[in-house]
N, C-alpha and C positions, 0 to 999 in steps of 0.2 A: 553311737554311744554318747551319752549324756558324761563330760566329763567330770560335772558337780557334781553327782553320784558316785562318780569311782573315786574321788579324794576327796570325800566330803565338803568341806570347806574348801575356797580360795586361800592359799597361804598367804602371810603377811607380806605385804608388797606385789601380789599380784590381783589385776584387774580383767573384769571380761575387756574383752577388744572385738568381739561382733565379727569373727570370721566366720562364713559356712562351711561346714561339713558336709557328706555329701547325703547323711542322714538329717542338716538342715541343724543342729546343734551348735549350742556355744563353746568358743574353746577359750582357756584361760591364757595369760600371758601373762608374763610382767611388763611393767610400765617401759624397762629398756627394751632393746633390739633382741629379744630371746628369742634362739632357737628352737621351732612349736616344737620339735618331737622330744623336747626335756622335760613337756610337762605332761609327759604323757607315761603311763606305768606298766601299759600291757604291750604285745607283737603286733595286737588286733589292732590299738592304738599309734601306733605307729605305721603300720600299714593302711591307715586311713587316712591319716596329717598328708604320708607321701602323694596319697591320690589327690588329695585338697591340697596341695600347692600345688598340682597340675591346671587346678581349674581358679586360681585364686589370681587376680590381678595387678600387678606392681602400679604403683600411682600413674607412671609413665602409658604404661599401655590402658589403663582407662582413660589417659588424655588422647591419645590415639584411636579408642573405640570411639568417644565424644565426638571428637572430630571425625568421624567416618561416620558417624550417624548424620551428625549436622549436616554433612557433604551430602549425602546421600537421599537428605530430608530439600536441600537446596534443589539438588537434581531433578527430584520430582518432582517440585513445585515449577521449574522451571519449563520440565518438559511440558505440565500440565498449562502452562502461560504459553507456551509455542504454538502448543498444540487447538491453546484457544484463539490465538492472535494470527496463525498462517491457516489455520483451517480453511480461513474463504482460500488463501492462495492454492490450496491444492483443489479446493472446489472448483474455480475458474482451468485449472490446467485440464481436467476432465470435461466443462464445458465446451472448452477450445475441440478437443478430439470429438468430441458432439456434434458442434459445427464442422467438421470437417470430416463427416460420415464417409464412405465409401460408395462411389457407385458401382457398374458396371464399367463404365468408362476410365476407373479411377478415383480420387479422393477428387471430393469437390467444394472448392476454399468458396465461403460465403460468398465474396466479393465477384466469383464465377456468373454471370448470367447465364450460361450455359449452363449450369448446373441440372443435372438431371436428377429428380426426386426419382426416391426410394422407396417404396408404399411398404413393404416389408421390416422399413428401421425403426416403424413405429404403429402396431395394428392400432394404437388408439388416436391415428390420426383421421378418423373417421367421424369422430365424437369433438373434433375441436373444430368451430366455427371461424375462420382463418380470414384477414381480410380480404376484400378481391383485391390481385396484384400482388399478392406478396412475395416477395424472392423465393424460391425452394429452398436455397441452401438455411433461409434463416425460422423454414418451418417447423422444426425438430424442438430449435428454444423456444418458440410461441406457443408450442405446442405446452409446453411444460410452465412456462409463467408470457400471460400476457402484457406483460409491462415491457417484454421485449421489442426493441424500436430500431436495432442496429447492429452495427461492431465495426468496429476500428481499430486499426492497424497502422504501425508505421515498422515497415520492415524492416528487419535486422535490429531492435529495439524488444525492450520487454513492452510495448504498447500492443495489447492483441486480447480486443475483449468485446464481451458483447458489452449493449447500449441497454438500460432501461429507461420509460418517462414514466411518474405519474402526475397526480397535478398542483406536486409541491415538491419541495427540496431536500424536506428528510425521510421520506421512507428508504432512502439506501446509500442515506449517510454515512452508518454503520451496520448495516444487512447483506448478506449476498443472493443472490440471483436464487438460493431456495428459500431466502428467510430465516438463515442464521444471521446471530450476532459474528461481524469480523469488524476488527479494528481500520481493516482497508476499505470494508463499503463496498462499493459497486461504481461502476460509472453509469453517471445518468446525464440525460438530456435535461436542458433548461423546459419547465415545464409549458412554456408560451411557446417554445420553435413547433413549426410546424414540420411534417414528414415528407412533405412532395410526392402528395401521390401522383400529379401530373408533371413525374421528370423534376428536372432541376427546378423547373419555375413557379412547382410547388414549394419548394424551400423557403427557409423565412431567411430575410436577408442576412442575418448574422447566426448561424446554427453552434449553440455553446455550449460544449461537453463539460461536467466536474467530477474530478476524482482526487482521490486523496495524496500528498506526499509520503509515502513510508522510511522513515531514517534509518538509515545503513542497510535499504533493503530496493530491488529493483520492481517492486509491485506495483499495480493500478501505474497514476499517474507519474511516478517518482523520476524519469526517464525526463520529462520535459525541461529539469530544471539543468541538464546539460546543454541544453539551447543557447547557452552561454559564449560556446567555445564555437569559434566557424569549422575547425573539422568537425565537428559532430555535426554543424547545420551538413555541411556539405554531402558529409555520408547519409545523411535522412531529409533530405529536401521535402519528401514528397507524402503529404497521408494518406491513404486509404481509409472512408468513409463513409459506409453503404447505411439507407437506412432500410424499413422490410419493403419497399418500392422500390430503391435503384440505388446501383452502382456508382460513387463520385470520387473522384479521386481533387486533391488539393493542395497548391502548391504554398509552401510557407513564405510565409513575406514579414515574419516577427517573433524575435521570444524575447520578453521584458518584466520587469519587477511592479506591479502594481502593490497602492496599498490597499487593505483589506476596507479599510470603512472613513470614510471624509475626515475622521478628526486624526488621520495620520497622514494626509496630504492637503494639502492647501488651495489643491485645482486636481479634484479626484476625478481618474480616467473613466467614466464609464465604459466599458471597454464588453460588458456583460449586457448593452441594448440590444434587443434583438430586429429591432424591426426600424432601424432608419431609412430617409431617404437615398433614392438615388442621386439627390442633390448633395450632399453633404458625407458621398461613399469616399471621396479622394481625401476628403477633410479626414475622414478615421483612416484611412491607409497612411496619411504622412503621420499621425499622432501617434502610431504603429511605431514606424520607420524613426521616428524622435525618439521615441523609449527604447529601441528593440538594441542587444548586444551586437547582435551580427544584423549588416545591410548587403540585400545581393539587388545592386542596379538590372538584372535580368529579368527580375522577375514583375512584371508592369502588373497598375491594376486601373482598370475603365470602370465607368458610375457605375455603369449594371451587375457591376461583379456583385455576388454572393462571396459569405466569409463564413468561416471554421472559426470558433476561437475554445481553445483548449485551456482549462484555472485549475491551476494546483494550487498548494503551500509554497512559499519560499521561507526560512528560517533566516535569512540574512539584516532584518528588522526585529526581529525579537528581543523583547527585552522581559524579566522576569518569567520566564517559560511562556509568554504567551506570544502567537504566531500572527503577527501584525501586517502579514506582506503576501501575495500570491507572485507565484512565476506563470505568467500567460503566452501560449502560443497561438500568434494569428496564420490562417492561410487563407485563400482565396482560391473559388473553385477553377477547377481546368475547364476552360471551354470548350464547347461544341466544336471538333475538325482539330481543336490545337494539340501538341504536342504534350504529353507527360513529363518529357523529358525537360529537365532543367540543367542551365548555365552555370555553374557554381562555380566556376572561375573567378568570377568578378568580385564574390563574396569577401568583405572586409569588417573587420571589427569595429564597431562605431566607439571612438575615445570619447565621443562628448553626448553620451545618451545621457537623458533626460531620467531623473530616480524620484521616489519619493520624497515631501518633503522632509517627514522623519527619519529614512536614512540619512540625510543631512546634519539633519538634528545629533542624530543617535554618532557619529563619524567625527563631529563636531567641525562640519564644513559649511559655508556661505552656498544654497541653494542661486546658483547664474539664471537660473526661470522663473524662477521663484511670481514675477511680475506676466510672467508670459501669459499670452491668451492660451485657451483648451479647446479642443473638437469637442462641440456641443450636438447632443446626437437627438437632441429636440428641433436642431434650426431648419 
């Protein structure tokens, strides 16, 4: 009911005030705190005020709806940012159960040379052209993107992923393994190491993996930058390192703070060469062992050694949001006949490792190296 209709006019001193009705009508008020059902003249009218202040909101609870919208609008956006930021992470937890199909014998972990293929996990492994020698276990992922070149592991860690190369540095900078966008990327090979397809002595002398830091999350590479502390070296000594040729396991011999690009160190580590000599392999194991947080005297390294080296982010140089520093982990492969097994008793924290010069800078400390010579991985 239209209430300008049933009293003609507004009486003096009263104003519409813009409440709905539930037939969507104006009701009149006066300008004070009046009771709506006094200006109301029929039962009909009054039985309609009462259902409309059933549905009529005090100031209070439309600040209540507002902020239950707002929250609710944050929620969603949020999920939708989760859900576009951890998507590779659940991609990769499905890839992992991939690699580790099931045989007859059992599950069979990449890393298995024993692994017996399953002709039945994949009828269209027929149609993929596969290279000779490739592991079984790692034919399932090639099967599905040939950029596949590996996976890596270090046990009891979130490190446990496949490898891609191709023949540069950003196709999965920020892509996953099917060619979504993810904020964590992929781990990939440097694109100059080679794969060894004759064994280890195929390997290029320095084999460099990079994956991303994820902050306040244990994804991709974010694991490494505990390398800091010697229990954690202690508990994880060892990598696992296959690529689609063979099985290498690698003992760490370093985790340290490089800087990201020469004008934030003053004698930048090369640390990412892949092909030095074997003359000049002890020179980069001590420049290791100079930077590196923890030292374990156990673990020796001879000219011929081959090396691991793993490059995250480290955030501990940052200045202005930008990420000026990697945390790198070196290892050196297990020899033919030797042992896996590692000494990590000896392991101690190095006080006087060697940093960059802009953490100096940035700390506001006098760099002691500052003059020193650097492993030159050209000599």
């Amino acid at each position: 009911m239209d209430i300008t209709e049933n009293k003609g006019v507004p009486a003096e001193g009263v104003i519409p005030q813009g409440i709905s009705m539930s037939d969507g009508k104006e009701v009149i008020a006066s300008p004070k705190d009046v009771y709506l059902d006094k200006i109301y003249n029929t039962e009909q009218d009054k039985a309609d005020i009462e259902e409309a202040k059933k549905r009529v909101m005090t100031p209070a609870d439309k600040r209540v709806i507002t902020l239950l919208w707002l929250l609710n609008a944050a929620v969603v956006v949020f999920i939708g940012v989760f859900l576009h930021l951890s998507g590779g992470a659940d991609e990769y937890s499905s890839i992992r159960e991939e690699a580790r199909y099931e045989t007859e014998e059992g599950p069979a972990e990449f890393f298995d040379a024993a692994s017996v293929f399953s002709e039945e996990l994949a009828p269209n492994y027929s149609e993929t052209d596969f290279p000779k020698g490739i592991l079984n276990g790692l034919k399932p992922l090639y099967s599905e993107n040939k950029d596949t070149v590996g996976w890596i592991r270090i046990e009891g860690t979130n490190i446990d992923h496949v490898i891609l190369q191709t023949d540069n540095h950003s196709d999965y900078d920020r892509t996953t393994f099917h060619g979504d966008y993810y904020v964590g990327g992929s781990i990939y090979m440097d694109y100059r190491n080679k794969l060894g397809k004759n064994g280890a002595d195929g390997l290029s002398k320095n084999t460099i993996l990079y994956g991303h830091y994820l902050q306040n999350q244990r994804g991709m590479f974010s694991d490494l930058n505990l390398y800091e502390s010697v229990d954690y070296y202690r508990e994880h000594p060892v990598i696992e390192m296959s690529t689609i040729y063979g099985n290498f396991k690698w003992k760490i011999i370093g985790g340290f703070i490089a800087a990201a690009e020469a004008k934030f160190d003053n004698s930048l580590f090369y640390y990412w060469y892949d092909n030095f000599t074997d003359e000049n392999t002890l020179g980069f194991a001590n420049e290791v062992a100079f930077r590196s947080f923890v030292i374990n005297p156990s673990v020796d390294v001879k000219p011929t050694d081959k090396f691991l080296t793993l490059s995250t982010c480290s955030h501990v140089m940052d200045i202005d949001g930008k990420v000026n520093a990697r945390f790198v982990v070196v290892a050196r492969l297990v020899r033919e006949g030797e042992s896996e097994e590692v000494d990590v008793s000896a392991a101690y924290l190095n006080p006087e490792r060697r940093m960059p010069q802009y953490w100096y800078d940035k700390n506001g400390l006098v760099n002691p190296y500052a003059h020193y010579a650097i492993w030159d991985a050209f000599a």
